[in-house]
N, C-alpha and C positions, 0 to 999 in steps of 0.2 A: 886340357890335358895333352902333354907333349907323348904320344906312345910308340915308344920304340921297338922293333920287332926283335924278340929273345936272341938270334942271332948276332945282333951289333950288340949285347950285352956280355956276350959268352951263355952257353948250353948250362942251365943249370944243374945242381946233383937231384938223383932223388930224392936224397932227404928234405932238399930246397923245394919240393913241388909240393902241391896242394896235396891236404889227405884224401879230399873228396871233390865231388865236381860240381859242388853247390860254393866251394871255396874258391872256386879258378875266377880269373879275372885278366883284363886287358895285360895288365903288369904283369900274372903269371898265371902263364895260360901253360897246360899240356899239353907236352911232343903229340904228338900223332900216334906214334907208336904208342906211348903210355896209354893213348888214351884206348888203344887198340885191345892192347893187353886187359887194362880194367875190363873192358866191354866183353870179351871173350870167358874171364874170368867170372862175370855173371852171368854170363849164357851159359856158362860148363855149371852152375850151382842148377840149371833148370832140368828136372827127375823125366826120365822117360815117359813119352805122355801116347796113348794111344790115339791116333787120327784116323779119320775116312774122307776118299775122296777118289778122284780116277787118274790114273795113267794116262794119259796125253803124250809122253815120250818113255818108253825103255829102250836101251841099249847096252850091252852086253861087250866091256872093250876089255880085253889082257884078265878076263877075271871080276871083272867090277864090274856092277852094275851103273850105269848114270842113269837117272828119270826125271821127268817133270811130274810134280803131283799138283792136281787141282781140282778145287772146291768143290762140288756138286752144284753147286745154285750161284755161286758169287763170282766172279772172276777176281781169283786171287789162286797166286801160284807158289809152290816153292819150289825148288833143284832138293833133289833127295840123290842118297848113295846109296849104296851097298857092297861093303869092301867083300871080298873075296869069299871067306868065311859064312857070310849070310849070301851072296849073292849064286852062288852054285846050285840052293835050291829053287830058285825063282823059275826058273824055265821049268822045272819036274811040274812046278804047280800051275802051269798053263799061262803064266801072267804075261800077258802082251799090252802092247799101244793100249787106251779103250777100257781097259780089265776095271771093275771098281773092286778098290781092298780099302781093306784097315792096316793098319801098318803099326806097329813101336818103335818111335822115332827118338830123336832126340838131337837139338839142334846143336849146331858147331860154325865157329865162324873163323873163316881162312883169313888169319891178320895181314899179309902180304896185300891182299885184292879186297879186305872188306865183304867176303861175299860170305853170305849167309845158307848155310845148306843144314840139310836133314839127316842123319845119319839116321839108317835105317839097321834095326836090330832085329824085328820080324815084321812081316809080312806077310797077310791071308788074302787071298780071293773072297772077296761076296757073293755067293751063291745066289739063284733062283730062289731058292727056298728060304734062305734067309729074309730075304726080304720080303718076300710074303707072308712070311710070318711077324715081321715089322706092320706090314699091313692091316693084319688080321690085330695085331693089337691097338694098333690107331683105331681103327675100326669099329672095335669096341669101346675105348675110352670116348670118342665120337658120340659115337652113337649111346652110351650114358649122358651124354650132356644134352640130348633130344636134338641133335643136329639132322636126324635121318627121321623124324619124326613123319606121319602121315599129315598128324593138324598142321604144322607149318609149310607144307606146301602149297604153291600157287595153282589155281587152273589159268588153261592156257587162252588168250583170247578168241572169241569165234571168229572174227576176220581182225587179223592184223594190220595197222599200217604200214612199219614199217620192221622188216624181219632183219635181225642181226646174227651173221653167219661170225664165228670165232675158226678158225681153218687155217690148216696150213699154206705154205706159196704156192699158188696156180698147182692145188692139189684134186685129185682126183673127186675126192669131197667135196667141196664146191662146186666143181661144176656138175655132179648127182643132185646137190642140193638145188640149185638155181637153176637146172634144166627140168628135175624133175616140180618143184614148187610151180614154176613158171607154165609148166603145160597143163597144172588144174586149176591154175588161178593167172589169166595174165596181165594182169594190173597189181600183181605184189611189187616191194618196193625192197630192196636190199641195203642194210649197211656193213661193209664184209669187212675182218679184221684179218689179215695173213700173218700169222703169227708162226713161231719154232712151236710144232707138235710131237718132235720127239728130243730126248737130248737132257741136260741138265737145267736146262735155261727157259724150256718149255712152259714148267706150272710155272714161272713167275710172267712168263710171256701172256702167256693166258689169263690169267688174274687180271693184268696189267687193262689186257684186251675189252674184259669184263666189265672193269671199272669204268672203262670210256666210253663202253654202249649202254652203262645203265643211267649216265648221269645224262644220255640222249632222250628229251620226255620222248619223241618219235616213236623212238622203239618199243613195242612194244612184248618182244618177246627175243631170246637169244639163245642163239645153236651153238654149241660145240661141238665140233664133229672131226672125226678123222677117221680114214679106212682100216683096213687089218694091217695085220705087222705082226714080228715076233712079239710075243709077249711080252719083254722086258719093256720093248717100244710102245704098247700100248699100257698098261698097265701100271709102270710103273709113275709118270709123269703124273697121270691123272685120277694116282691117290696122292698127291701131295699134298699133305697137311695145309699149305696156306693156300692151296687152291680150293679146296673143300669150304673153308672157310668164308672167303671169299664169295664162291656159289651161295653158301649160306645165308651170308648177309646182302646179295642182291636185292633188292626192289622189285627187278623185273624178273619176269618166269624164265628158266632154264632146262632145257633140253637138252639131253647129254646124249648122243648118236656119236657112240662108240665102237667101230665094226669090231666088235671079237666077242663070238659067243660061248669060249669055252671059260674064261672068265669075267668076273665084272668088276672095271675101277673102282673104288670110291666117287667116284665123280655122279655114276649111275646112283648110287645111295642118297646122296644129298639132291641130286637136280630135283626139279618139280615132277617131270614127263622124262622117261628113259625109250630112246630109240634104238631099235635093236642096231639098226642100218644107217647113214646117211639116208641112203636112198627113200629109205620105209618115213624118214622126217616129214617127207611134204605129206602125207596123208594124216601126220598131226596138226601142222601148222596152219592150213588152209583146207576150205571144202573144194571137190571138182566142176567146179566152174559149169562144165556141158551136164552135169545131172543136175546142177542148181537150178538152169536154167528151164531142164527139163521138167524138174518140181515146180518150177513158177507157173510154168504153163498150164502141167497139168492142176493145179490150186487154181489159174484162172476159169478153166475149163470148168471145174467141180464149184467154182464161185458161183459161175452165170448160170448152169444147171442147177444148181439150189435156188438163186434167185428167181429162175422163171420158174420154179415148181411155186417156191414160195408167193408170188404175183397169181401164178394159177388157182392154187386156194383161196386164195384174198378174193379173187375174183368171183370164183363159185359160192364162197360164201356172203357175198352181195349182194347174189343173184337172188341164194336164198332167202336173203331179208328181204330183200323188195318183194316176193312174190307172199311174203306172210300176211296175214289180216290187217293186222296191224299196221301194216305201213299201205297198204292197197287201199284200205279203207279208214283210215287213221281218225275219221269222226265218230268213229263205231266206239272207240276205247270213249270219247267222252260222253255218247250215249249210257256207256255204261255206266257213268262215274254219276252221272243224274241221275239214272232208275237209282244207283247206290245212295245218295245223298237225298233222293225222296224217300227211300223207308227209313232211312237213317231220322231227318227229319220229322218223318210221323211216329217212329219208335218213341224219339224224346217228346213228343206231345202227350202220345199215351202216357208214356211212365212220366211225367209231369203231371198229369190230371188225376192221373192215379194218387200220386200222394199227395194233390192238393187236398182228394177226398177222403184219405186217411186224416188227414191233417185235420179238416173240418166236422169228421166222426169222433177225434179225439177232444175236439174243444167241446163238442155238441156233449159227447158224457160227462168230460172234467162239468161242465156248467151244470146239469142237471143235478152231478152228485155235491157240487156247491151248494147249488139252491137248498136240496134235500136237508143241509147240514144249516143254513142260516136260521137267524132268530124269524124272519119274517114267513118262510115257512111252518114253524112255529104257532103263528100268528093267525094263520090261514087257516088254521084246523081247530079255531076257534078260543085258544088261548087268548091270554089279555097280559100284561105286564104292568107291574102296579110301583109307583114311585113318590117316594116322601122325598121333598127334600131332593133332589134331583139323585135320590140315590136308590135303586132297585129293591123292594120289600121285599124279601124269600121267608120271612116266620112272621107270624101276625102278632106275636108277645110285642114284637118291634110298635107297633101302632096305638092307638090309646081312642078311646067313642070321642067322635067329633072333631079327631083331627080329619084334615083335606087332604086327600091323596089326589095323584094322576095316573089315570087308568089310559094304557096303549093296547088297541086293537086289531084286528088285521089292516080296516081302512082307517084312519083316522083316530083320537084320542079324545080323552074327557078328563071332568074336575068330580069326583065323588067324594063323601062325608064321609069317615065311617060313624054309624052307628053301632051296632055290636060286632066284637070279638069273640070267637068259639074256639075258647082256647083247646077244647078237646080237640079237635079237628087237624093242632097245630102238634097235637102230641107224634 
C-alpha cells in the first residue's frame, strides 16, 4: 500500500470524511481538529455526575477558582474549575489545599490543548460528622456479616517468635513497641513494616503491610499501631473497608494499638486483641522476662521442698514397716499358716469321717429294710414256697393227688407228692 498523507491530496470536505471513527482509515483518516470536535461533543452528552475526593491544589485567580482534585485511595487526578459564579462561594465554605468534598462536576475538554478538565457546578465540604456516620454504617453492614464476631477471633501466642510491627516511618510507635517488648522479653525477634499511617494511601499501605507478614510462616503474630493524632488522622484510615477486610481474612493474630481513646477504629473491632496504647502492646505480646524468671525459681524451690517432704514420708514409712511383726519376724506369718492348714486339715477329716458314717448308717438301714422285704426273709419265719412245673402254686385247685410238687424252705428244697387237697382251706 503506497499511503499518502491527506495533505499531498488536498484537505478534504466534510462531507468527504468518515461519519464515524470505526470508518477512518489510512486513506481517510480525520483532521485533528474533527477529531477534536467529535471528542468534545461526546464529553458534552456526559449528565453531571457527583464525585468525592480531596483538594490537593485551590487557587483562587481574577475570580476563578483552578484545583487539583484527587482520588482518596488511587492516585489519579483531574484539574477542576470553578468559573466565577460558583467559585465566590468556595472560600465562605472553608475549602483549602487538603479539604475532602464532593463536588457536581461535569467534564469539558479545551480543543485547542486537548486538556481535559472538570467543570465544577457545586461543591460541599465532608465534615467530621459525615464521615462517622459513614462509619457507623459500614460498621454495622460489617458487623451483620460476623466480621467482628467474638468466635472468629484468634488468641494470641504465649511466647512469640517472631513479632511483626505494621507502623509508621521511624515513628514514635515503634520505638514504645520494640523498647518496651524488648525490656520484658530480650530475645523477641521483630519484623517491622514502615508503612503511610495517615493519609489516603494509609489503609491500602497497611493491608499491603499485612499481607507480607502473614504469608511470613515466622511470624507469628502482628501489630498495627500508631500514636494519637487528631481524629480524622486516626480514625479515619483505620476504618477502611478493605483494610478491615483484610485484618479479617489474616491467618495470623492481629493487634490493633490504636492511641485514641476517645474513639475507636474499626480496625479495634475486627482485630483479635485491641490495645489501648502502643505502649500497653508489649504486656500482651510477651511475658516479663525477670518475674518469669522469678516464677522458675520460685517452682524450683517449691519443687525440691515437696520432693524432700515427699522422700521424708517414704522414709518414715519404711521405717514403719520394718519395725512391724511381720517383717521382724517374718517366719511367724508361716507359723501361722500351718497352725491354720492343721485345723483346716483335721476339720476335713472330721467332716469326712462323719459322712463316711452317715453314709454307712444309710446303707446299713436301706439293707435291713431290703432284707425285711425279700422272699427269703419270708422263708425264715418258716414259710415254704411250693412249685409245679417250675411255676409258683398260690391255690391248691391248681394241683391234682399225686402229682410232684417242689417245696422251697428257708435252707434248702425238696420233691413232695401230693396226696390230698383241702379244698376248703383254699376257699
Amino acid at each position: 500500500m503506497n499511503y499518502q498523507p491527506p495533505h499531498t491530496k488536498g484537505r478534504p470536505s466534510l462531507a468527504a470524511l468518515p461519519a464515524s471513527s470505526q470508518e477512518t482509515s489510512e486513506e481517510t483518516p480525520w483532521p485533528l481538529s474533527h477529531f477534536s470536535g467529535k471528542l468534545r461533543a461526546h464529553i458534552d452528552r456526559v449528565a453531571p455526575t457527583w464525585v468525592e475526593g480531596q483538594l490537593v491544589e485551590f487557587n483562587l485567580r481574577n475570580g476563578t477558582a483552578w484545583m487539583t482534585l484527587r482520588d482518596l485511595e488511587q492516585e489519579i487526578s483531574f484539574t477542576a474549575v470553578a468559573w466565577r459564579n460558583v467559585a465566590g462561594g468556595l472560600q465562605t465554605k472553608g475549602l483549602a489545599a487538603g479539604s475532602r468534598v464532593v463536588a457536581l462536576v461535569k467534564p469539558s475538554l479545551w480543543e485547542k490543548t486537548g486538556r481535559l478538565s472538570l467543570v465544577t457546578q457545586k461543591m460541599e465540604p465532608v465534615g467530621l460528622g459525615d464521615l462517622l456516620a459513614r462509619i457507623e454504617r459500614l460498621k454495622a453492614a460489617l458487623a451483620a456479616e460476623g466480621l467482628f464476631d467474638e468466635a472468629r477471633k484468634q488468641p494470641l501466642p504465649v511466647l512469640p517468635r517472631t513479632i511483626g510491627v505494621i507502623t509508621g516511618r521511624n515513628s514514635d510507635a515503634k520505638k514504645d513497641i520494640l523498647r518496651n517488648v524488648t525490656a520484658r522479653w530480650s530475645a523477641a525477634e521483630f519484623a517491622v513494616e514502615e508503612v503511610a499511617t495517615q493519609g489516603s494511601m494509609a489503609p491500602m499501605e497497611v493491608a499491603a503491610a499485612l499481607e507480607r507478614l502473614d504469608a511470613r510462616g515466622e511470624v507469628d503474630v502482628v501489630v498495627i499501631a500508631r500514636g494519637g493524632g487528631a481524629l480524622e488522622e486516626v480514625i479515619l484510615p483505620f476504618s477502611d473497608e478493605r483494610l478491615i477486610r483484610a485484618v479479617a481474612a489474616a491467618n495470623t493474630p492481629v493487634v490493633s494499638a490504636i492511641g485514641h481513646e476517645a474513639d475507636r477504629p474499626l480496625l479495634d473491632e475486627v482485630a483479635d486483641v485491641r490495645a489501648s496504647t502502643p505502649t500497653g502492646t508489649a504486656k500482651l505480646l510477651v511475658p516479663d522476662e525477670l518475674r518469669e524468671r522469678e516464677n522458675i525459681a520460685q517452682s524450683r524451690v517449691r519443687m525440691s521442698q515437696g520432693l524432700e517432704r515427699r522422700l521424708a514420708r517414704e522414709a518414715e514409712w519404711l521405717e514403719s514397716m520394718r519395725t512391724r511383726p511381720a517383717l521382724s519376724f517374718p517366719e511367724g506369718m508361716v507359723q501361722v499358716r500351718r497352725e491354720d492348714v492343721r485345723a483346716l486339715r483335721h476339720r476335713s477329716l472330721v467332716s469326712t469321717q462323719t459322712a463316711v458314717d452317715r453314709a454307712y448308717d444309710w446303707v446299713e438301714s436301706t439293707r435291713s429294710r431290703v432284707k425285711a422285704l425279700s422272699p427269703q426273709s419270708t422263708l425264715d419265719r418258716g414259710y415254704a414256697v411250693v412249685q409245679h412245673q417250675r411255676q409258683i402254686v398260690r391255690r391248691a385247685q391248681e394241683l391234682q393227688p399225686g402229682v410232684e410238687v417242689r417245696v422251697m424252705v428257708s435252707s434248702g428244697e425238696f420233691t413232695a407228692e401230693v396226696t390230698d387237697i383241702d379244698e376248703e382251706q383254699t376257699r
